[in-house]
N, C-alpha and C positions, 0 to 999 in steps of 0.2 A: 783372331782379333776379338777384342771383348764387346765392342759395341757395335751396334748396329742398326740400319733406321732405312724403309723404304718409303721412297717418295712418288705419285703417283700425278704426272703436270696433263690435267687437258688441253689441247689442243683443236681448233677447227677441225681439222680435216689431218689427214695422216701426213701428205705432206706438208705439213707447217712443223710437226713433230718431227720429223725424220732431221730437215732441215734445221732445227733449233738443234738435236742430236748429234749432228756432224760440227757444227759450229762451237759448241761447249765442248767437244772431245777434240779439238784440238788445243785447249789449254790440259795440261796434264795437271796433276795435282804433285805439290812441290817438296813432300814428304813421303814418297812412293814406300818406305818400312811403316810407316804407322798410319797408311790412308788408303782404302782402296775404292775406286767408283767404281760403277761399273752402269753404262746407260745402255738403254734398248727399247724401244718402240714399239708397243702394242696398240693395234688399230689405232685412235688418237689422240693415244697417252704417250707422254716421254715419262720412262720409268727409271727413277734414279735409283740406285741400291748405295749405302754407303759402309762401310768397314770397317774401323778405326779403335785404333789402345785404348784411346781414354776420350773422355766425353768431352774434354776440350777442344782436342783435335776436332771431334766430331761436330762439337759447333761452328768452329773456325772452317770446315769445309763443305759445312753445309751452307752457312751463311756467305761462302764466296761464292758458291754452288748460285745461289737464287740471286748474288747481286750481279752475275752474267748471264741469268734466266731471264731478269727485268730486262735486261741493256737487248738482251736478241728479240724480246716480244717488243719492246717500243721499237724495234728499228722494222719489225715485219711489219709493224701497225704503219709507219709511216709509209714504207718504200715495196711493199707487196699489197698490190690493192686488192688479190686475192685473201688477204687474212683475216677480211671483217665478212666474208662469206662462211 
């Protein structure tokens, strides 16, 4: 794949990461020939890697990437009162 771009998300604590991690890798990505993620968790980073043919793709999966990033960190913000530790 010709492009590619890694992204590095802070997190509290590790499990806030882990948990944002398993939550985003259950949506797959809807182009599996021209898109590949690939996420993983270092101490309290969620570590995106992204793959992709053309830099179009690349924005269109990045940009869905971060707008189910927002939607899991407002939902821990509300409902894990562990998140703002």
């Amino acid at each position: 794949m010709e492009h590619s771009i890694k992204l590095e998300i802070p997190f509290p604590s590790n499990r806030l990461a882990t948990i944002a991690q398993r939550v985003i890798n259950v949506d797959k990505e809807l182009k599996t020939d021209q898109v590949k993620r690939t996420l993983s968790v270092n101490d309290n980073k969620l570590e995106a890697l992204f793959e992709c043919t053309t830099a179009r793709m690349m924005r269109v999966s990045v940009n869905s990437f971060l707008e189910m990033l927002t939607m899991v960190t407002r939902t821990m913000d509300q409902c894990d009162p562990l998140s703002k530790q």
